[in-house]
C-alpha positions in Angstrom: 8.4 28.6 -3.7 8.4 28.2 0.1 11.0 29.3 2.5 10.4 27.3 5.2 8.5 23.4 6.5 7.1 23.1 9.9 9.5 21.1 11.6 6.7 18.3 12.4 6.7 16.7 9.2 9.6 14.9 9.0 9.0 13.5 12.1 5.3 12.6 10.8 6.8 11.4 7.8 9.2 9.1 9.5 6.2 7.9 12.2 4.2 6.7 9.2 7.0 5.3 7.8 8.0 3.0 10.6 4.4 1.7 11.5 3.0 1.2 7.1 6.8 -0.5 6.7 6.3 -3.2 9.6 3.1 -4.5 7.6 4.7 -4.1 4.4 3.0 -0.9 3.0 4.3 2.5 1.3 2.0 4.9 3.4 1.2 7.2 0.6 -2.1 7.8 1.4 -1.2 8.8 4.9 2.3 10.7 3.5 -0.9 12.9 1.4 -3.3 13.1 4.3 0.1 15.0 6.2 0.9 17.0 3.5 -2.5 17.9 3.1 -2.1 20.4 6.2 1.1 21.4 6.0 0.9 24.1 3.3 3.3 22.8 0.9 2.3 23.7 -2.5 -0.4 21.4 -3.7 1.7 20.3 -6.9 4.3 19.2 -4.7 2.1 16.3 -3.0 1.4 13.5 -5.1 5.1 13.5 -6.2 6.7 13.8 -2.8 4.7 11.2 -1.4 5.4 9.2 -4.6 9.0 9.0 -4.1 8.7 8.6 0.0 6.2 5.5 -1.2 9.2 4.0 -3.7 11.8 4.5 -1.2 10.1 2.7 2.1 8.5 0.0 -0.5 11.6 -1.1 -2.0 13.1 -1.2 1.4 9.9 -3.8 2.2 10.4 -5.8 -0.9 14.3 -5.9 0.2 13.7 -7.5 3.6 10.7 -9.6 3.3 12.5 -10.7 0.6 15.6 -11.4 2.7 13.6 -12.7 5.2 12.0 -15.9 3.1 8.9 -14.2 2.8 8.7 -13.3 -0.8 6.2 -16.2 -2.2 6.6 -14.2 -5.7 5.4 -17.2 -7.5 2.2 -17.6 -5.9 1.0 -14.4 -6.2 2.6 -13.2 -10.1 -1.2 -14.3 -11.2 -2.4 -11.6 -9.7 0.1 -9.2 -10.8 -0.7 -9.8 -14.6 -3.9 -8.2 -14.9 -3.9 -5.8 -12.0 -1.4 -2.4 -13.2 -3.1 -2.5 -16.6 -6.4 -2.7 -16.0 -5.4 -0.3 -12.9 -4.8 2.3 -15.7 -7.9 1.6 -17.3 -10.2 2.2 -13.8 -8.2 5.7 -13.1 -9.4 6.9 -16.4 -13.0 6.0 -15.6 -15.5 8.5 -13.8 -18.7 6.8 -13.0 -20.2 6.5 -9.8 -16.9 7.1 -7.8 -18.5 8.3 -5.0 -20.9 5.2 -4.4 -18.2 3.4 -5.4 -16.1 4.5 -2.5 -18.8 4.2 -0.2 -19.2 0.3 -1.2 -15.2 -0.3 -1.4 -14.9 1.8 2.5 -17.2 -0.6 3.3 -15.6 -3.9 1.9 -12.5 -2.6 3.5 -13.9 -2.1 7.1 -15.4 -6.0 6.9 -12.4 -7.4 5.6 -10.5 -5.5 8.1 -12.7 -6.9 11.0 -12.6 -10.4 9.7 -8.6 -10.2 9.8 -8.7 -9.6 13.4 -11.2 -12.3 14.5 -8.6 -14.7 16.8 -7.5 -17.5 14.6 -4.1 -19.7 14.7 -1.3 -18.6 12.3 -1.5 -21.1 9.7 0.4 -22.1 6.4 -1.0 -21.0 3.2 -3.8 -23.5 1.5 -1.9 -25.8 -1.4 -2.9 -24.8 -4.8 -2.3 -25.4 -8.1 -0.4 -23.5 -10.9 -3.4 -24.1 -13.1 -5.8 -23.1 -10.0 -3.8 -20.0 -9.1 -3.5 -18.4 -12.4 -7.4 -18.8 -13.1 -8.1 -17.5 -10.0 -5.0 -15.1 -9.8 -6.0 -13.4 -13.2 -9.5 -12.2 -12.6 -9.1 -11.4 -8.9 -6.2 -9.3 -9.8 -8.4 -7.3 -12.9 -10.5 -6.2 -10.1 -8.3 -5.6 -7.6 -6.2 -3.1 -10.3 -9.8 -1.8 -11.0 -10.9 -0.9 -7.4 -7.2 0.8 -7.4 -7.4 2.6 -10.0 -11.2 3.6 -9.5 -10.4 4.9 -6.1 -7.1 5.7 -6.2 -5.5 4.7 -3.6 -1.9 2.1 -3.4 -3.2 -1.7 -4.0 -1.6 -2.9 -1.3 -4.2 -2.3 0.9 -6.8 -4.4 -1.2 -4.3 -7.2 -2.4 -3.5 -7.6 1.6 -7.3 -8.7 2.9 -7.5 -11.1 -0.4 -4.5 -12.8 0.3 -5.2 -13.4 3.8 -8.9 -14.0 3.6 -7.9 -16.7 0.8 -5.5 -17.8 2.9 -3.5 -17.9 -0.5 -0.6 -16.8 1.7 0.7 -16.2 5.3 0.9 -13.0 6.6 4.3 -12.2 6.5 4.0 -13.4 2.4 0.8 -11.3 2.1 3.2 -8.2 4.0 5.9 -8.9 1.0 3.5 -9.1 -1.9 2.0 -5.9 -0.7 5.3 -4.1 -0.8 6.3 -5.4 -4.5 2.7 -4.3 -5.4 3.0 -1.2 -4.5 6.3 -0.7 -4.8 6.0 -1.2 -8.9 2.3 0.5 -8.9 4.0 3.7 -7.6 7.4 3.6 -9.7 4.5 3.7 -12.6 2.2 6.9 -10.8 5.6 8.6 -10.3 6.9 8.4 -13.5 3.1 9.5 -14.9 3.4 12.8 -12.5 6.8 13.7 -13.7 6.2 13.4 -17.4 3.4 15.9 -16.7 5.9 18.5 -14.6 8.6 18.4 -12.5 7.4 19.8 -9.1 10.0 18.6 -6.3 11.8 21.3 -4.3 14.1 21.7 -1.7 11.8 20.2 1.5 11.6 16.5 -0.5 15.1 15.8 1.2 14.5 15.7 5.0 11.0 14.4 4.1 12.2 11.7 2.3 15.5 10.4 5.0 12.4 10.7 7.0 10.3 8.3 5.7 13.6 6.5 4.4 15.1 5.8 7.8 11.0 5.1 9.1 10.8 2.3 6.2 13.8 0.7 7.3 13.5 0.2 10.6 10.1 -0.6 9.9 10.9 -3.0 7.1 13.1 -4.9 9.4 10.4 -4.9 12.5 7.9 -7.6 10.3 9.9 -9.3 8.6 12.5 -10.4 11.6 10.7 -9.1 15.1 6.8 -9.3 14.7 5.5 -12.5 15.0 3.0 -13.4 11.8 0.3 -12.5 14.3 1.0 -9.7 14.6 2.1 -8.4 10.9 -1.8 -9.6 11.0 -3.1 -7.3 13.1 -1.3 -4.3 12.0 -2.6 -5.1 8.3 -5.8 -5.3 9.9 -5.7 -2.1 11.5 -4.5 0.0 8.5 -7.3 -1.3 6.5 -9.6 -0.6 8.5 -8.3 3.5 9.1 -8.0 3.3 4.9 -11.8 2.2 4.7 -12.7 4.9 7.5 -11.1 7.3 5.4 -12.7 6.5 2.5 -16.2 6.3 3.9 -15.5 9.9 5.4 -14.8 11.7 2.3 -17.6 9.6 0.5 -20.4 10.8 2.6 
């Protein structure tokens, strides 16, 4: 048990909070790279930044969705195959580390290529039949590459969307918050049916990162242009593939 939190971490939690929320992320990996250094008990990580991750998710599904920017529809294909075969490529252990190499990076690239100038345009027409063939195996290896790394899908459904042009970016911001949003209601339920480890320091953390979301949450889906939603996708994907090639080599 710990008797006191440096008084910086709220105020970390709620900065990452505000900037993931705007492009319609969760922030758990950065909510873990904070907690990392703060000394909390190490149990006490992956479910904190779990529920911080529901909270500021669900706030993004709730106003993209209010917004007109939740093209649920579209992108349910890709939701089919993706959380089960997500459980399947956490319980694999082959090659991670190459793997993360080759995923960090995929990630840089796709990252790069979203911030190459380009008019905001509308998402390509497609067919039911179109989307759900390619819907279904795109999203078997997008929940692999989660679940293989694991990391929040979001950040690999969000270049695919866009790079597809399956769907604007303030619909790709949206489908990135229901994505993670249910992927993490499933991880957080996992961790506490091993142990409950919450404490005490999981309240400021999480009004933190609750009050970050929302504001966030309401900065891309009403004040950013689609622009730049774009960019700050871009720009998280790109520090998530740094990351990634950084503990890989």
């Amino acid at each position: 048990m710990i008797d006191s939190m440096p008084l910086w971490l709220p105020v970390a939690f709620f900065l990452v909070a505000l900037v993931y929320a705007a492009a319609g992320f969760g922030g758990g990996s950065a909510y873990l790279a904070v907690l990392a250094v703060s000394g909390l008990p190490y149990q006490t990580l992956p479910q904190t930044a779990l529920v911080c991750n529901v909270l500021v998710a669900l706030g993004g599904v709730w106003f993209f969705h209010r917004g007109g920017h939740m093209a649920l529809g579209r992108v349910l294909p890709l939701f089919a195959l993706s959380i089960p075969v997500a459980y399947v490529g956490g319980r694999m252990e082959i090659g991670r580390g190459t793997f993360a190499i080759l995923l960090g990076v995929a990630l840089l690239l796709a990252g790069i290529l979203m911030l190459l100038p380009r008019p905001e345009a509308s998402a390509r027409a497609m067919s039911r039949r179109k989307e759900w063939m390619l819907g279904l195996p795109l999203g078997a290896v997008l929940g692999l590459f989660s679940g293989l790394v694991g990391i929040g899908g979001g950040v690999f459904l969000a270049p695919l969307l866009l790079l597809l042009g399956w769907t604007t970016a303030k619909q790709t911001a949206a489908a990135a918050s229901l994505f993670i949003l249910v992927n993490s209601v499933a991880g957080l339920t996992g961790q506490l049916i091993k142990g409950f480890h919450l404490g005490w320091w999981t309240i400021p953390l999480v009004l933190a990162a609750l009050a970050g979301g929302q504001i966030g949450s309401r900065m891309g889906s009403y004040w950013l242009s689609g622009t730049n939603v774009r960019r700050l996708l871009a720009a998280i994907i790109i520090v998530v593939g740094g990351r990634l090639l950084w503990k890989a080599i």
